[in-house]
C-alpha positions, 0 to 999 in steps of 0.5 A: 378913323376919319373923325372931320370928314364923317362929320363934315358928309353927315353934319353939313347935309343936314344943315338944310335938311333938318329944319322946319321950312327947307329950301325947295332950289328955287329960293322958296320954303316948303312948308312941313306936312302937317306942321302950321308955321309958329311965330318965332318966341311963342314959347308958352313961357319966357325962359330966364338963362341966369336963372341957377340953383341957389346953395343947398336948393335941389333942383329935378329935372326929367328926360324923357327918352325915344332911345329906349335902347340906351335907357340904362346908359341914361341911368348910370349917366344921370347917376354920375351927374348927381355924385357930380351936382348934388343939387340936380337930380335927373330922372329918366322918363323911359320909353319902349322900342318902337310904338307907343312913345309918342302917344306917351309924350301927348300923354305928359304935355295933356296931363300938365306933366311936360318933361325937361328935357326932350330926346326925340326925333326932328319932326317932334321938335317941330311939333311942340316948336311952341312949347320949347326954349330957345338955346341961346350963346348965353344959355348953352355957350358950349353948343357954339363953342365945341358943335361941329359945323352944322350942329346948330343949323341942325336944330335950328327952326324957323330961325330959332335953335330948338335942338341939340344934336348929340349923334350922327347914325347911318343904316342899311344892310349890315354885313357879318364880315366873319360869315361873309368872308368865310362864304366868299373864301376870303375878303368880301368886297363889299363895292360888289353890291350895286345892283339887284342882281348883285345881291340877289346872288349874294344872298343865294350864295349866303342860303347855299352855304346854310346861313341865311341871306338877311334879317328883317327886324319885323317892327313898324318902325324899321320897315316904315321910318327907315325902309320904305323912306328910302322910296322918298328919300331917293328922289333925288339928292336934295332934300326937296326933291323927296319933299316935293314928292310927298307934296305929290303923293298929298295931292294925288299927283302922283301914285306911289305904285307909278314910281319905279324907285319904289317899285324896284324897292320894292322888289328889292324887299321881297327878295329880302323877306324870301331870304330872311331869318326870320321868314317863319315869324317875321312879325316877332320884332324881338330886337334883341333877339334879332341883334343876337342872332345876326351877331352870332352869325346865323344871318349874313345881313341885317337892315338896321343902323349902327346904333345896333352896336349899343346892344350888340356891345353887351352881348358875349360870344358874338362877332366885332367886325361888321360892314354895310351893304346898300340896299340896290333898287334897280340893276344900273349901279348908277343909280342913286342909293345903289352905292350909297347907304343913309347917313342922319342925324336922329334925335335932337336934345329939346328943353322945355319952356312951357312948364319947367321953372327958370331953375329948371330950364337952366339946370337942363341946359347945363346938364345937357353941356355935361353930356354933349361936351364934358369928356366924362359926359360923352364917354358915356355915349362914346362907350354906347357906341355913337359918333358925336358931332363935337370937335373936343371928343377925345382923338384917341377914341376907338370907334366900333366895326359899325360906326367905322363902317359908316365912316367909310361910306362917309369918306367916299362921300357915298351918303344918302341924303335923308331930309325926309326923315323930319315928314315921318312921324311916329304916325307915317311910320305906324301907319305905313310901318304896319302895311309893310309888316302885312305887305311882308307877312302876305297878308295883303298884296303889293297893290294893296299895299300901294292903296293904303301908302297913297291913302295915308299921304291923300289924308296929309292935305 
């Protein structure tokens, strides 16, 4: 497996792209939607970066959790870390799949209950900019020492480093490589999918043989943060180039219907949902439920990341060997996104300034060196399934069908570039998740579903 070149494809295109201002090709910043430039060292406290538990004092920090499909993996982790320091005591702040988590991390700061430490998406990171510490050489010496290059450019911010990144993910269309090879009598070569028609044939072929062609987990956060994202983030492959289009859709320069990418994903989508497992209840939005039927092969594809593998993992009796499939927009397999499949960094590890102690911060980035660099540490998430962004992770490391399937694409240098992923919020991705939900169900038409995209963005300004 590919460990430096996975990094360097994934890592280094986010070097730009996960940053509060981003470089628009002509030297200038673009200003993020709905964020208001925070003047560097505004963090609500002064953190102290000697500050240590003295002997015999205990020291709590929590962390709060948007990966809520690995809180289990935290507990055991936090467990460890304690037999480990008996003066730190770590305790999880968990949160569920999908809605409701940013409203409960705007529930803590309101209430005066801030976490220690934050596991959230980019775009959170910009918005409570203010009330983050800085890690610092002094503070965290590990994540200059052992991140891979690009880490620390990647939680950087208005030139302060506010994040740690701790996984490097990619999705598209997963592919059951058992199901898929026994329909296609022998091996699948997944470089045929290129074109709509390519895939559409694809999926006939699947359905004729008594399986269905795909899966569509049915949660706002997968059809609004990752499907119809792809209609901004395949603009073009720099980072400004689907930021400019937002900017467009803000302003009423451009309507979203007037751009055949998103009308060719679009048709795209519908083919997907006249093939879907789920086509007779698709808003259940069980996802382990849908996990389980895709592992056991009752859907030949599934739109969802390699993080999938984390509770695919636990399951008995399903499939290993899975692959990735683009999700083709047009019949031109020139076309950008035709080949390629996205490759991001999703969550960034935060501290909080603005109510923990110099103890506590401390204590957080020390625990966060455990988990990011210490072997025992990463194991934990190693065995979860993700892919580090660390130069010490063990060589001898066997990473699941999913992540290698991603490392392939990585390879080839067959990646969507995703800087768009830090304009969408819990709230783009609730609001225009819920119209693709209603746009899918057929509760309302394309061109409703168009109205209410151009609305959303029209209220950014």
């Amino acid at each position: 497996m590919k460990k430096v070149i996975l990094l360097v494809s994934a890592v280094v295109m986010m070097i730009v792209l996960l940053a509060a201002c981003s470089d628009d090709g002509n030297g200038e910043s673009v200003q993020q939607p709905g964020t208001t430039p925070q003047e560097a060292g505004n963090a609500e406290e002064t953190q102290d970066t000697a500050a240590q538990p003295q002997d015999g004092e205990t020291v709590t920090i929590t962390f709060f959790n948007t990966s809520a499909e690995i809180n289990d993996v935290f507990e055991e982790m936090f467990a460890r870390y304690n037999e480990l320091n008996p003066n730190v005591i770590v305790e999880l702040i968990p949160t569920g799949i999908g809605g409701g988590q940013q409203e409960q991390l705007q529930a803590l700061y309101a209430g005066g209950n801030a976490p220690t430490i934050l596991n959230v998406d980019p775009v959170n990171v910009i918005e409570y900019a203010v009330h983050l510490a800085e890690f610092t050489q002094e503070n965290s010496p590990w994540l200059w020492t052992y991140g891979a290059e690009g880490v620390v450019e990647a939680g950087t911010f208005d030139g302060r480093v506010l994040g740690a990144p701790w996984s490097v993910q990619g999705f598209g269309l997963l592919y059951n490589v058992r199901v898929v090879n026994e329909i296609f009598g022998g091996n699948f070569d997944r470089n045929t999918i290129n074109t709509q028609d390519a895939l559409r044939d694809f999926l006939e072929t699947v359905e004729a043989a008594g399986v269905a062609g795909t899966l569509l987990h049915g949660a706002n956060w997968s059809m609004g943060a990752h499907f119809l994202s792809l209609a901004y983030a395949l603009q073009g492959t720099a980072s400004s180039d689907g930021i400019n289009f937002l900017y467009s859709l803000m302003d009423g320069t451009q309507n979203i219907e007037d751009c055949p990418i998103w009308r060719g994903l679009m048709d795209t989508f519908r083919m997907l949902v006249e093939h879907n497992y789920n086509r007779n209840d698709p808003l259940v939005a069980n996802y382990d439920q849908d996990v389980l039927a895709f592992g056991e092969g009752r859907s030949a594809t599934m739109f969802m990341g390699d993080w999938a593998w984390s509770v695919m993992g636990g399951f008995q009796g399903v499939d290993q060997e899975y692959g990735f499939l683009p999700v083709p927009w047009s019949n031109n397999p020139n076309d950008y996104g035709n080949t390629q499949i996205v490759m991001v960094i999703p969550k960034l590890n935060a501290v909080d300034a603005s109510r923990s102690t110099p103890e506590q911060r401390q204590a957080a980035f020390d625990f966060l060196g455990w988990m990011h660099t210490d072997p025992e540490g990463q194991q934990f998430l190693l065995d979860a399934g993700f892919f580090m962004p660390f130069t010490n992770v063990r060589d001898d490391i066997e990473y699941n069908s999913m992540v290698q399937a991603t490392a392939w694409y990585a390879d080839q240098g067959r990646t969507i570039n995703f800087g768009v992923f830090d304009y969408i919020s819990a709230d783009v991705w609730i609001e225009t998740g819920n119209l693709m939900l209603q746009y899918m169900s057929g509760f309302i038409t394309r061109d409703q579903l168009a109205e209410g995209i151009n609305s959303y963005w029209r209220a950014q300004q």
